[in-house]
C-alpha positions as CSV (number, residue, x, y, z in Angstrom):
1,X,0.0,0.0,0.0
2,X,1.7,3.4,-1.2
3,X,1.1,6.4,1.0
4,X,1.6,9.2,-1.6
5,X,-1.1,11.1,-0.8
6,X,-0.9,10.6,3.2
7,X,-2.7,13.3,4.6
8,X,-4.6,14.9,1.6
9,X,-7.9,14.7,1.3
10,X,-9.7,14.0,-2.4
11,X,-13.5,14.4,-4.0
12,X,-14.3,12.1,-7.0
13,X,-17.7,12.5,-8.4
14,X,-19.7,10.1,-9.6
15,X,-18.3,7.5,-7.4
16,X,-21.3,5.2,-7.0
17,X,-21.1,2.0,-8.7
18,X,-23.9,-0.8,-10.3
19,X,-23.6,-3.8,-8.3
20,X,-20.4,-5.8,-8.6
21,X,-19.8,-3.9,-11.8
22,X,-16.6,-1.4,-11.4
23,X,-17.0,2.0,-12.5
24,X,-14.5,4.9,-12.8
25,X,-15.4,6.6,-10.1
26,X,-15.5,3.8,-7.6
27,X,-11.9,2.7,-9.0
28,X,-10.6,6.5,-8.5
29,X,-11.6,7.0,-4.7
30,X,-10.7,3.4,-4.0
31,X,-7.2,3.9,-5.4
32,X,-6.7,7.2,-4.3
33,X,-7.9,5.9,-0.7
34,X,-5.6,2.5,-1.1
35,X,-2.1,5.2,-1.5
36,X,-3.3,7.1,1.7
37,X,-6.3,9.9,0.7
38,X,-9.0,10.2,3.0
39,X,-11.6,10.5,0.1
40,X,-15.1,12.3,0.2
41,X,-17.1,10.0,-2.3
42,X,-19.7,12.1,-4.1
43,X,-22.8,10.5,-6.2
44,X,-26.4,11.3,-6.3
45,X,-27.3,7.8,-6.0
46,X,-27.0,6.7,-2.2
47,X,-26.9,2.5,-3.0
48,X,-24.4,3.2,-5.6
49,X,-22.5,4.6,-2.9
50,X,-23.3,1.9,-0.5
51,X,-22.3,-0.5,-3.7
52,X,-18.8,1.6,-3.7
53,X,-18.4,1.3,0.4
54,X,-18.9,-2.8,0.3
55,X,-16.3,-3.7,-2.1
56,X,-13.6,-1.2,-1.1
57,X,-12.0,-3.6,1.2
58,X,-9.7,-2.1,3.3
59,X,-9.9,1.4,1.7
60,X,-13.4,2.2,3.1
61,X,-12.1,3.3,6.5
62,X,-10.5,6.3,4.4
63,X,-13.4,6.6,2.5
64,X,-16.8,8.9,3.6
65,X,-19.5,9.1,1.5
66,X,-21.6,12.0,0.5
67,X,-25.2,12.0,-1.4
68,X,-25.3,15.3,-3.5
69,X,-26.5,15.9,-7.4
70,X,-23.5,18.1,-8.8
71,X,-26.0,19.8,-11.5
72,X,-27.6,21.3,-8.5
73,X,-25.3,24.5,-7.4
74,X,-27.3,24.6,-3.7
75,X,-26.5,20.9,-3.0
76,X,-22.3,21.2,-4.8
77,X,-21.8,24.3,-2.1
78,X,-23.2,22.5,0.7
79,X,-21.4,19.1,-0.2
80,X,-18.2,21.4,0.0
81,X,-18.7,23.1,3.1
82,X,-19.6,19.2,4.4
83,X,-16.0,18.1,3.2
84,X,-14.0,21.2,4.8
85,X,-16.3,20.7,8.1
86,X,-14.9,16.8,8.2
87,X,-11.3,17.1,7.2
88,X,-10.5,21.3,7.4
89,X,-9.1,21.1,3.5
90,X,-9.7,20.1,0.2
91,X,-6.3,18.7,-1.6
92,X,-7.4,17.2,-4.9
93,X,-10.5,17.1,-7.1
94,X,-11.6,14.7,-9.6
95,X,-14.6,15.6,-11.8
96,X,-15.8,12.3,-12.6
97,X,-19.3,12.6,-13.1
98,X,-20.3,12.7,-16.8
99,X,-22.3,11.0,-19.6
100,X,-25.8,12.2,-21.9
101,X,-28.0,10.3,-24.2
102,X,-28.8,10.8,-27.8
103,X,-31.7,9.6,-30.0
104,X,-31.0,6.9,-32.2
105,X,-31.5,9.1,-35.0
106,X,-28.2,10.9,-34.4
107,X,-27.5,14.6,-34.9
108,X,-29.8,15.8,-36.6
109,X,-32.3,13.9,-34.1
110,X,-30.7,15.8,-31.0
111,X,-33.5,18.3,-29.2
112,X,-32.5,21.5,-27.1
113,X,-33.5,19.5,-24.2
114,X,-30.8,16.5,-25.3
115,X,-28.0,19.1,-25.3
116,X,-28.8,21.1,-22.2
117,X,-29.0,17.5,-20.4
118,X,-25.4,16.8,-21.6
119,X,-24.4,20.7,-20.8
120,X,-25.8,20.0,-17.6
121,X,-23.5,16.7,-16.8
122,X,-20.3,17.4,-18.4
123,X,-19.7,20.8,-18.6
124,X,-21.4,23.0,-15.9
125,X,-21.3,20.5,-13.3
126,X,-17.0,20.6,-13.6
127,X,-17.1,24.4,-13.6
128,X,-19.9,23.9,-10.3
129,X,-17.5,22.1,-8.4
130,X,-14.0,23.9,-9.6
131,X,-15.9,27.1,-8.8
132,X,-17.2,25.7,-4.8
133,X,-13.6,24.3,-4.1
134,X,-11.1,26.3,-5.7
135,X,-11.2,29.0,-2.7
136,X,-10.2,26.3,-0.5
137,X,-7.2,25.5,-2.4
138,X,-6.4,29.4,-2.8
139,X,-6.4,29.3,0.5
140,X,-3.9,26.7,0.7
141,X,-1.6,28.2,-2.2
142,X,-1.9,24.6,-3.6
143,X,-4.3,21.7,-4.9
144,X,-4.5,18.7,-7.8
145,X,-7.7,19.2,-10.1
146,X,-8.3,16.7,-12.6
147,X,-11.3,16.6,-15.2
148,X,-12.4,13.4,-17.5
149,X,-13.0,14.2,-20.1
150,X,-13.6,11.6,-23.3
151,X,-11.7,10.0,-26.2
152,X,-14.5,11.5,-27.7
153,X,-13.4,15.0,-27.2
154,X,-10.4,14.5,-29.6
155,X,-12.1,12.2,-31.9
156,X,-16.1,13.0,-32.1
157,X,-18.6,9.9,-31.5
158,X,-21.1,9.9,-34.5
159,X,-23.2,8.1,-32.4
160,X,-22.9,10.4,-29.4
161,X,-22.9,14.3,-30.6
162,X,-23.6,15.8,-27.8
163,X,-21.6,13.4,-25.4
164,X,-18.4,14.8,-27.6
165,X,-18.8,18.4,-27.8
166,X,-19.7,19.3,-24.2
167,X,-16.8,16.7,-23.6
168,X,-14.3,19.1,-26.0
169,X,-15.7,21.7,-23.8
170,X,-14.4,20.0,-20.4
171,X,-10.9,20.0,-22.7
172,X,-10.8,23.7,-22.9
173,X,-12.3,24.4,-19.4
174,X,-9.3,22.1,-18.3
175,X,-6.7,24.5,-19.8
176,X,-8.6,27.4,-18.8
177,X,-8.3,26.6,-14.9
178,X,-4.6,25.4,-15.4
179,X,-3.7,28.6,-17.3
180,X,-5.5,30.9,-14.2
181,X,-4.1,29.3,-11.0
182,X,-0.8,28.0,-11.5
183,X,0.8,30.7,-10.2
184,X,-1.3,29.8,-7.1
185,X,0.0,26.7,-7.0
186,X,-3.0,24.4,-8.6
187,X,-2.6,22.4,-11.2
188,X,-5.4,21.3,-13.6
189,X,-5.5,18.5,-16.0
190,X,-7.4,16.4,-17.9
191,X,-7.6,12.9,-18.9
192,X,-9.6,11.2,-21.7
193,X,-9.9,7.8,-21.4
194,X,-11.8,5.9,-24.5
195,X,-14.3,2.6,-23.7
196,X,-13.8,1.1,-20.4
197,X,-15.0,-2.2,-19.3
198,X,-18.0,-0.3,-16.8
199,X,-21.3,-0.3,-16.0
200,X,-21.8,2.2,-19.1
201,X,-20.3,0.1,-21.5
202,X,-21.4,-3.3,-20.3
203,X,-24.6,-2.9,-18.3
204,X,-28.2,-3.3,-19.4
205,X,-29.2,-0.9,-21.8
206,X,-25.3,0.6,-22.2
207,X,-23.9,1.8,-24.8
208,X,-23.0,-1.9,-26.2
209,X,-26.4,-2.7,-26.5
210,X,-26.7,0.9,-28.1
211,X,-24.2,0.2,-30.6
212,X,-25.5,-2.8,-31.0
213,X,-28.9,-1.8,-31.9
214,X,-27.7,0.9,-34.6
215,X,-25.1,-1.4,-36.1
216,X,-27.7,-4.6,-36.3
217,X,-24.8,-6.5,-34.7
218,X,-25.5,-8.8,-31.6
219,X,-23.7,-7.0,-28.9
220,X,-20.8,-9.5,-28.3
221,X,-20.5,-8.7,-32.0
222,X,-20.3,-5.0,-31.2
223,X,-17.9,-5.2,-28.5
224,X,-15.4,-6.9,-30.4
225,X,-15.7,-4.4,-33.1
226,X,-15.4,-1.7,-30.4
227,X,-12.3,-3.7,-28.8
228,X,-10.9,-4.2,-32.6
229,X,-11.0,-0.7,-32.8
230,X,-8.2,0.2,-30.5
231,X,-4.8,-0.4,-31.3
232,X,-4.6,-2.5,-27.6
233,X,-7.7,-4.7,-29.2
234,X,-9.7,-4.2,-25.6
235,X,-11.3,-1.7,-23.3
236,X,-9.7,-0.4,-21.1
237,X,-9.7,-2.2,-17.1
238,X,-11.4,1.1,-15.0
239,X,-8.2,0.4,-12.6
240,X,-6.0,1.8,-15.8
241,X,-8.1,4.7,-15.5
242,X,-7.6,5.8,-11.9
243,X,-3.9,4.5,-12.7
244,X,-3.3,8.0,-14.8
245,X,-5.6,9.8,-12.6
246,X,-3.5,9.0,-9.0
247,X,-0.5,9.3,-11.2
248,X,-1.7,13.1,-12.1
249,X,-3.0,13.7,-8.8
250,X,0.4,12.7,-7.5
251,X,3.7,15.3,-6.8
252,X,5.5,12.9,-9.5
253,X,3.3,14.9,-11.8
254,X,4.0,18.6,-10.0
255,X,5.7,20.2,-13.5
256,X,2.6,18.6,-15.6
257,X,-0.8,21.4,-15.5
258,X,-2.9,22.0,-18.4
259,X,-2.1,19.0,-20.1
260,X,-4.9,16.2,-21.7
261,X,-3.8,12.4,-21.1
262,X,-5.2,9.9,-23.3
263,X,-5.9,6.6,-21.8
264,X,-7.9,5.2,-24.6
265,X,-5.3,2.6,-25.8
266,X,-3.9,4.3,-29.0
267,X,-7.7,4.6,-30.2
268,X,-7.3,8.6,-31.1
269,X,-4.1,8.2,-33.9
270,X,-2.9,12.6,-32.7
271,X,0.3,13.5,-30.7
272,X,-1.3,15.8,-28.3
């Protein structure tokens, strides 16, 4: 067990998880909390916290969770005041929480009400929570923020318009933060992973059986092609994820801000 991050304290959003299933968030706070964080574990789903708590194994002593919709400014403030009343700081963020849904019809089929919805989650809930903790870690004259973002954002999903736009957006927000607090000591990254073996790719209803249903494939036919399609031939593991995440979130990173890490296994063929 590393102790890296011994004495910080971390938020990761969307850190409720579907049954046994891992998600990113769950494998974020658990690793975090594994190398020493004491880790506030945000979702707005209370049994997909519980979910996250019961197979944390030895992490979840280091691990409190907290119920609170981040598209909701009112409960985002009061979920960081909770944090700074338990642990007095606020070391590292993860923005975790994303995701939208699209009609099958693509583009073209997207309503106003499909891209607020996707605003809503990826975009304005990142700039919600940078805005409620960033005076915290002014205060400190130091913190780690870290945004994920999406393969998607560098390579747009066809299927998922909306999904890759306001995820381009949580690129440039990334930046944006990085480029107006380090000289106050925060760094701000990003990190776009591509598929991951999660909930959202494998669950009922995911996006396999959504590829699935507009390629006419069955969905183990799918997720091969999906797989086939990175230069790794699989999904990523969502422990790979929260790999590059501790990694960034670590003081090996402390000359890297305003920077996007792919984690996508060589699916987007650019440089940067």
């Amino acid at each position: 067990m590393s102790e890296r991050f011994e004495g910080k304290v971390a938020i990761v959003t969307g850190a409720g998880c579907v049954g046994a299933g891992w998600g990113n968030g769950r494998a974020i706070a658990v690793r975090l909390a594994e190398e020493g964080a004491r880790v506030f574990a945000v979702d707005r789903d209370p049994q997909r916290l519980d979910e996250t708590l019961s197979l944390a194994g030895a992490a979840r002593a280091s691990i409190v969770v907290h119920v609170c919709n981040v598209t909701s400014s009112a409960e985002v403030a009061s979920m960081a005041q909770a944090c700074l009343k338990q642990w007095g700081t606020i070391d590292i963020l993860v923005n975790n929480v994303g995701g939208s849904s699209a009609p099958a019809g693509g583009y073209a089929a997207l309503t106003d009400d499909h891209w607020q919805q996707a605003l809503a989650r990826n975009l304005l809930a990142a700039v919600r929570l940078d805005r409620a903790l960033l005076p915290s870690m002014l205060a400190e004259g130091s913190g780690v923020i870290v945004h994920v973002s999406s393969t998607a954002a560098k390579r747009p999903s066809t299927g998922l318009p909306n999904y890759s736009v306001t995820k381009a957006a949580v690129l440039s927000l990334s930046r944006l933060v990085a480029d107006l607090y380090a000289k106050d000591g925060i760094r701000c990254n990003a990190v776009t992973p591509g598929p991951t073996a999660t909930s959202a790719w494998l669950g009922e209803g995911g996006l396999a059986d959504q590829q699935a249903q507009r390629s006419g494939k069955t969905r183990e036919a799918a997720l091969d092609s999906v797989a086939a399609g990175r230069p790794l031939g699989r999904l990523a593991e969502p422990d790979e994820i929260a790999s590059v995440i501790a990694f960034l979130c670590s003081e090996r990173a402390s000359y890297v801000t305003g920077a996007a890490w792919s984690a996508d296994g060589g699916t987007v063929p650019i440089i940067i």
